[in-house]
N, C-alpha and C positions, 0 to 999 in steps of 0.2 A: 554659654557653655564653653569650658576650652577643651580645645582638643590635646589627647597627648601623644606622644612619639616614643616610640624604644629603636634603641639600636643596640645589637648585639657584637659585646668587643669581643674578643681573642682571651682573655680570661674565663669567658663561661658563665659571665655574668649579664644580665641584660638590662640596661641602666634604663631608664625611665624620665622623660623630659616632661614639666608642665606645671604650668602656674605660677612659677617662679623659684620651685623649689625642685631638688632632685632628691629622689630616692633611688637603693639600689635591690633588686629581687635577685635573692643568688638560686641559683641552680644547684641539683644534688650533682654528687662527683656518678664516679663510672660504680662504683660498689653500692652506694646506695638503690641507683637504679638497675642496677643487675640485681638487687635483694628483692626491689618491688617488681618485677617482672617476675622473680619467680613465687615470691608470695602471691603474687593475684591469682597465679595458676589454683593456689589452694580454696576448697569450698570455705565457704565464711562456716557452718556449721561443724567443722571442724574442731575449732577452736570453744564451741560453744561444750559439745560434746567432752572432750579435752577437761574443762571445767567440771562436767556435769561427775567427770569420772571420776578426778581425782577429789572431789566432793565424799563419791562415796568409796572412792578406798579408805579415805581419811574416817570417816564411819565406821567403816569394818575393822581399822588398826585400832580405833579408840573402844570399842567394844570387846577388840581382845584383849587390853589391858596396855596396847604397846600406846603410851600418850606422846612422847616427845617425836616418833614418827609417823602416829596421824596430825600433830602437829606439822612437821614436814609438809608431807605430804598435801595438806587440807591449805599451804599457802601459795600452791602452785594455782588454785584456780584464778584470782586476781591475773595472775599474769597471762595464762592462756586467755582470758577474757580482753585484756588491753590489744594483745596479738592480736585476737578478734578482731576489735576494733582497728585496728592499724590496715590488717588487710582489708577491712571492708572499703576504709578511705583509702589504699590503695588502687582499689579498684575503680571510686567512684570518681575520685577527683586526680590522685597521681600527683605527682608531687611537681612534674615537669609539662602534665598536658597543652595548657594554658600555651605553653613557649615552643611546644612543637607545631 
């Protein structure tokens, strides 16, 4: 089994020694990791909700005859749902945990 080593340079990156080959693991900058600090703050059911809503706005605008803005409208849940997921693996794993 070999062992490996990291040493972290003055760029912010933390280089990785072993086996004969080098890889490099970059780190996020200062705004990425200010964005997940304050997203984790957010409940994950939020974004589920978010989904669930704009679901049925999109329902009630297609029912009233307006179709190109419950269209709109009905493509925002995809994306609150990815949010979702982003925060949840914010939370879980963190994009820097590992190296702090």
């Amino acid at each position: 089994m070999m062992e490996t080593m990291e040493r972290r340079g003055t760029s912010g990156m933390t280089h990785t020694h072993g086996g004969g080959h080098e890889a490099e693991q970059h780190t996020e900058g200062m705004v990425a990791r200010t964005i997940e600090e304050q997203t984790a703050k957010l409940p994950s059911d939020l974004f589920l909700w978010a989904a669930v809503g704009s679901i049925g706005c999109s329902l009630l605008l297609q029912a009233s005859g307006k179709k190109e803005e419950s269209l709109f409208v009905g493509q925002w849940a995809p994306t609150f749902l990815i949010l979702g997921l982003y925060n949840k693996i914010v939370k879980v794993a963190g994009s820097d945990r590992a190296n702090q």
